[in-house]
N, C-alpha and C positions, 0 to 999 in steps of 0.2 A: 338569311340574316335573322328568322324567328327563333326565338327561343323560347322554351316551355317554362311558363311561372311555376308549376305543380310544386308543394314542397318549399315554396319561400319562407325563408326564417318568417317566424309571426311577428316579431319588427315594422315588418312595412308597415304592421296596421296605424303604429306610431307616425310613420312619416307623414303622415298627410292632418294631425292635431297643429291645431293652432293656425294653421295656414291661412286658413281663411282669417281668422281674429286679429290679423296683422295689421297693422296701419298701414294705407297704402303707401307707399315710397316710391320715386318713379324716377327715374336717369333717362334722356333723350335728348341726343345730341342729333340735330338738323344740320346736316351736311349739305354741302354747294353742289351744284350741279357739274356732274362728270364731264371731265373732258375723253378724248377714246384712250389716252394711256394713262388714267384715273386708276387707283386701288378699285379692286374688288369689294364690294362693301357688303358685308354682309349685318344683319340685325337682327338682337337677340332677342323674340319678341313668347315673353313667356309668365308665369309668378315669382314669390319669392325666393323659386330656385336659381330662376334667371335673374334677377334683380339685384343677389348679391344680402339677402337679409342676413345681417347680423356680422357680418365679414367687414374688414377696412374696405376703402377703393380698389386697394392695388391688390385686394389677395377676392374678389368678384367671380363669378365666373366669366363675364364680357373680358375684362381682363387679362383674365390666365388663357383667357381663347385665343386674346389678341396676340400674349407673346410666345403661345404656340405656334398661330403662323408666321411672327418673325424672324424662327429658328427655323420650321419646318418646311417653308412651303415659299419655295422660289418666286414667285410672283408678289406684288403688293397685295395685303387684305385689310380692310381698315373693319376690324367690329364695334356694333354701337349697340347698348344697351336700353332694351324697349321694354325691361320686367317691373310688371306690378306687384308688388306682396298682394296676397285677396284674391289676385283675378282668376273668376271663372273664364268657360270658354263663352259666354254669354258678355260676359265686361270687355274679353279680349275681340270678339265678332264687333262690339260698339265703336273701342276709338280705333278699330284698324286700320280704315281711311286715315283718318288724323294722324295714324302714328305713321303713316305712309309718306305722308305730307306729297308737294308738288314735285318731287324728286324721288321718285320709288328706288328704293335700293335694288341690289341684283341680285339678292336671296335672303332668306327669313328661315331663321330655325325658330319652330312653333315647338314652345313648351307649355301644353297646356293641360287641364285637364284633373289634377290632383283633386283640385278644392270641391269640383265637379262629384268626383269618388265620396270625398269626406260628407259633404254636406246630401249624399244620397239620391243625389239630382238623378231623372232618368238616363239612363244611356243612350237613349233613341236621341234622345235634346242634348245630350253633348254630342253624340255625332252628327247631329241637323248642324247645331253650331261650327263645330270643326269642317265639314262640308261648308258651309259658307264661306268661313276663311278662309280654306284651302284653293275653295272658285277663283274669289277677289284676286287672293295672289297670281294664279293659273292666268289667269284674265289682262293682269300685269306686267306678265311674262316674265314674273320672278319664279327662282327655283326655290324650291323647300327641302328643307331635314325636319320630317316631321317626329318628335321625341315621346316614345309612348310613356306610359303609365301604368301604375297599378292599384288594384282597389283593395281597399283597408278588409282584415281577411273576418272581419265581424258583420261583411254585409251581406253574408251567406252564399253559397256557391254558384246559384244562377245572376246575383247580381256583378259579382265578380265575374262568370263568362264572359256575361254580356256587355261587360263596358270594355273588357280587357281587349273584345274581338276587335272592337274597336277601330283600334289605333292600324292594326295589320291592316283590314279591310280599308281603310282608307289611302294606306301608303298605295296597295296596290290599283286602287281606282284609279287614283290623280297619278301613278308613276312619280312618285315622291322619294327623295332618298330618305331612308329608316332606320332610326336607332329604337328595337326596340323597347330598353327602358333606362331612362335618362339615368335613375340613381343604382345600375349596376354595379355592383362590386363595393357601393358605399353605402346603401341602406343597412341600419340594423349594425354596421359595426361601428362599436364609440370612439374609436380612435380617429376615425375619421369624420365625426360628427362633432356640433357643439354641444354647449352643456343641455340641452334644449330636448337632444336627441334625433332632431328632425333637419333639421340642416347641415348641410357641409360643412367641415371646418375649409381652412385654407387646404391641407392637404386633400381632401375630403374630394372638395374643388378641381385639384387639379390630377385626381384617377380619374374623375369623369371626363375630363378634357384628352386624358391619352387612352380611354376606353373609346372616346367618340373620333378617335383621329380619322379610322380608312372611311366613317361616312364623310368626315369634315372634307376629305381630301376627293369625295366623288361630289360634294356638293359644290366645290370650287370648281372643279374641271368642268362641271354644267353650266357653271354661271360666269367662266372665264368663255367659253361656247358661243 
């Protein structure tokens, strides 16, 4: 499932501006406690990619996830949106209990990590952080899709290794299902971006949703398990 960044349009360096400077914005729906033929509930727990910045309700990514699995995928799956605009993997380690609340869901796709890149932060400390997360949930007995990242191509080539290695290294520690990079096939082309440059449009949205479908669909059968 790895794929080689080498060669990325210089684009990306753009996708990860402003992200942090966002207002936080924050959608989370606390759901009731499962009965055993309850939806699968999964939560999108990530930044302003997850979150939906700049987009209506109905064109989100939480959204266009949901009515992917209303078409796609025989079972019930109810998605809830847990994205910060801003959040590091350091903001997203703080309220993860809390966004957990008393009723843990039955899988978490972690989009984390962008703002991490932009603002230069070490990579050793975003992976200490993404390890912590990744425990809590581990620990919870929720499954993960953990969604990598990529670093803005201005922060020279050992800083980009090293954060990029990342994401891999981690899926394969915790046995994690992986996408390696959430804005495949939409980074860097405008047609699929707002005016901004750095976010999905609606369409934008919804290539990442049928780029990310066979993890979506190994991450359900784990947490249908």
């Amino acid at each position: 499932m790895k794929r080689s960044v080498n060669g990325r349009h210089a684009a990306f360096q753009g996708i990860f501006k402003a992200i942090a400077l966002i207002p936080l914005a924050f959608i989370f729906a606390v759901a009731p406690i499962q009965a055993a033929d309850s939806p699968v509930r999964i939560v999108v727990f990530g930044d302003s990619l997850a979150a939906g910045y700049g987009l209506l309700p109905a064109d989100g990514f939480a959204v266009q996830l949901q009515k992917w699995a209303d078409k796609e995928v025989e079972i019930d799956v109810t998605i809830e949106n847990a994205g910060v605009s801003g959040d590091t993997t350091a903001g997203g380690l703080a309220r993860l209990s809390w966004t957990l609340g008393d009723y843990p869901p039955d899988a978490v796709i972690v989009e984390l990590g962008g703002n991490d890149a932009l603002r230069g932060i070490d990579p050793k400390e975003t992976q200490e952080n993404l390890t912590k997360i990744l425990s809590i949930l581990k620990a919870a007995d929720i499954e993960i899709l953990l969604a990598g990242m990529l670093a803005p191509r201005n922060m020279g080539a050992d800083y980009i290794s090293e954060f990029e290695a990342v994401y891999p290294t981690l899926a394969e520690e915790f046995d994690v299902v992986y996408l390696p990079f959430f804005l495949e096939g939409v980074a860097g082309e405008r047609d699929l971006n707002q005016a901004d440059g750095i976010h999905p449009n609606p369409e934008g949205v919804k290539k990442i949703v049928t780029h990310m479908a066979p993890q979506m669909r190994e991450l359900i059968e784990r947490a249908e398990n």
